[in-house]
C-alpha positions as CSV (number, residue, x, y, z in Angstrom):
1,X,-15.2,-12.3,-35.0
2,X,-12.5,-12.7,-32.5
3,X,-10.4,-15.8,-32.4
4,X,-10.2,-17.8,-29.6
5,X,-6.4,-17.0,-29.2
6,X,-6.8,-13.4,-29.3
7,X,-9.4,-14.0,-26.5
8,X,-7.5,-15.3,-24.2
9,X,-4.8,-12.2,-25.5
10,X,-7.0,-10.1,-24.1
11,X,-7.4,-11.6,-21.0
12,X,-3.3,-11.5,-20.2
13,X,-3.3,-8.2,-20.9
14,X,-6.1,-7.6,-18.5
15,X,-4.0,-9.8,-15.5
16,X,-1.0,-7.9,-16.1
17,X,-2.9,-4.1,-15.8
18,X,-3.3,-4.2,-12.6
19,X,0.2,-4.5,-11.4
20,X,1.4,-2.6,-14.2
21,X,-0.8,0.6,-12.4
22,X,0.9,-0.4,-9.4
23,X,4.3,0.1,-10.4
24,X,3.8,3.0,-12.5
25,X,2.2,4.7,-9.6
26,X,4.9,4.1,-7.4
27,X,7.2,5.7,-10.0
28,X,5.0,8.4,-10.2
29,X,4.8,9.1,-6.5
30,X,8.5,8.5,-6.1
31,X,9.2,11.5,-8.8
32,X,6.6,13.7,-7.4
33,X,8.2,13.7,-3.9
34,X,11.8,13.3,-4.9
35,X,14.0,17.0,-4.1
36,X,17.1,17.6,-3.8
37,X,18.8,16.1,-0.4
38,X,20.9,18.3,1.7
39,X,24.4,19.4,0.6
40,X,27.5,16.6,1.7
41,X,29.3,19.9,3.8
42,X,25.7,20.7,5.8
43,X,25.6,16.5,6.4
44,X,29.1,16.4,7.5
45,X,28.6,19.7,9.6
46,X,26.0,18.0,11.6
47,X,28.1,14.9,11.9
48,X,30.4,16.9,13.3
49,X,28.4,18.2,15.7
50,X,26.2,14.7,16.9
51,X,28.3,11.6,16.1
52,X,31.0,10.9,19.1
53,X,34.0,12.8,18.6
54,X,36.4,9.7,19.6
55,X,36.4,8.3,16.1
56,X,38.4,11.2,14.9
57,X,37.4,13.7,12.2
58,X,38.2,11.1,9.7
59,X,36.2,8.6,10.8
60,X,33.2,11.6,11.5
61,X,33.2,12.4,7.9
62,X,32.8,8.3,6.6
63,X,30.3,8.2,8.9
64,X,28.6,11.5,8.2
65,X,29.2,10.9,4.1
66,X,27.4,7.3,4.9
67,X,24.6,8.9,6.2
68,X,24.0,11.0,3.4
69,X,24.7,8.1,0.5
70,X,22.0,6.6,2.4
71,X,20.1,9.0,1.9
72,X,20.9,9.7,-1.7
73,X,20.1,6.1,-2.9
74,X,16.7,6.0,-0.6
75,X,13.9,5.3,-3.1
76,X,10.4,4.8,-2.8
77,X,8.1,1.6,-3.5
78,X,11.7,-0.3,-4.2
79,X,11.4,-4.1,-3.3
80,X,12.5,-5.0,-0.2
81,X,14.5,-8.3,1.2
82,X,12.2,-10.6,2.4
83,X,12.6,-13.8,4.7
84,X,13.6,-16.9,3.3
85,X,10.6,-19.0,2.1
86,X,8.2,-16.0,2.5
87,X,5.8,-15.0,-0.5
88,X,5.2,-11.7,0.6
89,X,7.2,-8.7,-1.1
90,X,7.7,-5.4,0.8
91,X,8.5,-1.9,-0.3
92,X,10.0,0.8,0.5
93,X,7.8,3.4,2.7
94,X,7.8,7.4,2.0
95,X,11.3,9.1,1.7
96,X,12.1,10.5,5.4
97,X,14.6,13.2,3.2
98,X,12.1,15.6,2.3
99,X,11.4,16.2,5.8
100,X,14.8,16.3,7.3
101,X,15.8,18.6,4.2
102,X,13.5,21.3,5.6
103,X,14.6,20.1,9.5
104,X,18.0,20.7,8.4
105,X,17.4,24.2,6.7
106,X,14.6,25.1,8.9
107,X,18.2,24.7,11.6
108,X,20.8,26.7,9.1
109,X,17.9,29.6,9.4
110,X,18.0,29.4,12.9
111,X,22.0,29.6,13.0
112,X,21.6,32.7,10.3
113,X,18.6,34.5,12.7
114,X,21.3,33.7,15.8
115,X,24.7,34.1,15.2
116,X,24.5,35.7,11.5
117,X,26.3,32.7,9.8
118,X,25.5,29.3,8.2
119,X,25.1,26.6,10.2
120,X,28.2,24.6,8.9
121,X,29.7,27.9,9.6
122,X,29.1,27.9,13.7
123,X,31.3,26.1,16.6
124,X,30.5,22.3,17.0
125,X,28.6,24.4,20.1
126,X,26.7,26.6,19.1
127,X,25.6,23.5,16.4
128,X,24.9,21.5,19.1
129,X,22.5,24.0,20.8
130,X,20.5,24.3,17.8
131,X,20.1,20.7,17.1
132,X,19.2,20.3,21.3
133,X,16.5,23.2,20.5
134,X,15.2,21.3,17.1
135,X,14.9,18.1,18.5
136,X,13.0,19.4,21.6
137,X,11.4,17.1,24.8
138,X,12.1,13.7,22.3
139,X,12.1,10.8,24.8
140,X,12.6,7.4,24.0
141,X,14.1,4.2,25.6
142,X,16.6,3.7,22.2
143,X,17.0,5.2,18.8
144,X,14.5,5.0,16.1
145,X,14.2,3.3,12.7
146,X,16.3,5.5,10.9
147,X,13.4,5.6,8.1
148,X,10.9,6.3,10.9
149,X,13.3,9.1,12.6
150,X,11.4,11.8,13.7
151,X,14.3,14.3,12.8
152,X,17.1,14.1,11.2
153,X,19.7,14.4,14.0
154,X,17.7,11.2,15.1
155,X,18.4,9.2,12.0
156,X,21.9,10.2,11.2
157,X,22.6,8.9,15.3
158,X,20.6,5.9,14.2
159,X,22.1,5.1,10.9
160,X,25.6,5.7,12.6
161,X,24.7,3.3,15.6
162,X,23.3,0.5,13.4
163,X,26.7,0.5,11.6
164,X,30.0,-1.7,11.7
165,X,32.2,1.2,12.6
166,X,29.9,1.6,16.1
167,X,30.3,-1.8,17.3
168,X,34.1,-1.4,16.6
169,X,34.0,1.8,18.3
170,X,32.2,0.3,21.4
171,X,34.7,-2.7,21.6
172,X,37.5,-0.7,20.6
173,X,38.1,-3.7,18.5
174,X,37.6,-4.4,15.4
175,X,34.6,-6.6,14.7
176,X,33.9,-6.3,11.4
177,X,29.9,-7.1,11.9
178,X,28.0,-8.0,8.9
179,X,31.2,-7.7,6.9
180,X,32.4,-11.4,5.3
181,X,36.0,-12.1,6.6
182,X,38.4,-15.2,4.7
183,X,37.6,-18.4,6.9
184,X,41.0,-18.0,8.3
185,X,40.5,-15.0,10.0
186,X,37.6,-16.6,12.3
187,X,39.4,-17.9,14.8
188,X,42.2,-14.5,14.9
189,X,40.7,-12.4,17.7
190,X,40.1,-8.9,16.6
191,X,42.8,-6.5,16.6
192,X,42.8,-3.0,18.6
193,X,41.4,0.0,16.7
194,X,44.8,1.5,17.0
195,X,46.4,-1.6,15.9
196,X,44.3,-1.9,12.5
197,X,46.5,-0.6,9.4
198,X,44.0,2.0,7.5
199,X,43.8,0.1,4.2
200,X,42.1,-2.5,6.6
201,X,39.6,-0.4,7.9
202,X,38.1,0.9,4.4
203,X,39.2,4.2,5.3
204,X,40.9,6.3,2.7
């Protein structure tokens, strides 16, 4: 004859399934629709050829090697941030890298069928004319989500134009925006691109 203790046992164990099977179905999702993302080279190529050329190659290839950590640490179902004093917990939607995997090779066959070589093998050209033809009639007042990007030229612009280097770019200052700075540097204004030492910038 069960105890009352083990009763109410029971009953925990019974509360808890539920979100138990939620979790473990998200994990299970996430590992059925992980693959492999595209190589760092293909992500820098495209970098290359969409991301303004102004920054300089160096700066192209932080940006472009951003893009793809991004997309490298992407998971499904992981908790989100949430405002402050709200109860209710997000997650992360469907991985966007599957897709743009097969954009981005479905692009490198196109270069093959074209010109006889790899995509990260054309002119910054002939790379931009495929990405023009793969992205089509897309209109839209401003850039997508990068998560909701309908290709992945899109969200590679996106990712880039959400980030701290762009708003430097676009002042030709730098900003620093949503980076902490020491209290003392508040009231220094922001010192030309050209005038920032490179240890400064983050850049190697």
């Amino acid at each position: 004859m069960s105890t009352r203790r083990q009763f109410i046992g029971v009953l925990g164990v019974l509360a808890a399934l539920p979100s138990s099977v939620r979790a473990l179905s998200r994990r299970v999702i996430f590992a059925s629709r992980q693959r492999a993302i595209p190589s760092q080279a293909s992500i820098r190529a495209l970098g290359a050829a969409i991301l303004p050329s102004e920054t300089g190659q160096a700066r192209l290839e932080i940006a472009s090697d951003a893009f793809w950590r991004w997309m490298n640490g992407y998971r499904e179902g992981a908790e989100l941030l949430h405002p402050y004093g709200s109860p209710r917990i997000g997650y992360a939607g469907p991985s966007p890298v599957p897709k743009w995997t097969t954009q981005l090779n479905a692009m490198d066959r196109a270069a093959r069928d074209k010109h006889a070589k790899a995509f990260a093998a054309l002119s910054v050209n002939d790379r931009q004319a495929l990405v023009r033809d793969a992205i089509g009639d897309f209109k839209g007042e401003r850039l997508p989500n990068v998560v909701a990007a309908p290709h992945i030229a899109l969200g590679m612009l996106a990712h880039f134009y959400g980030s701290s280097d762009a708003s430097d770019l676009c002042y030709r200052v730098r900003i620093g925006r949503n980076k902490c700075r020491p209290l003392a540097q508040n009231a220094r204004k922001p010192l030309p691109l050209a005038d920032v030492p490179r240890s400064a910038t983050g850049s190697p």
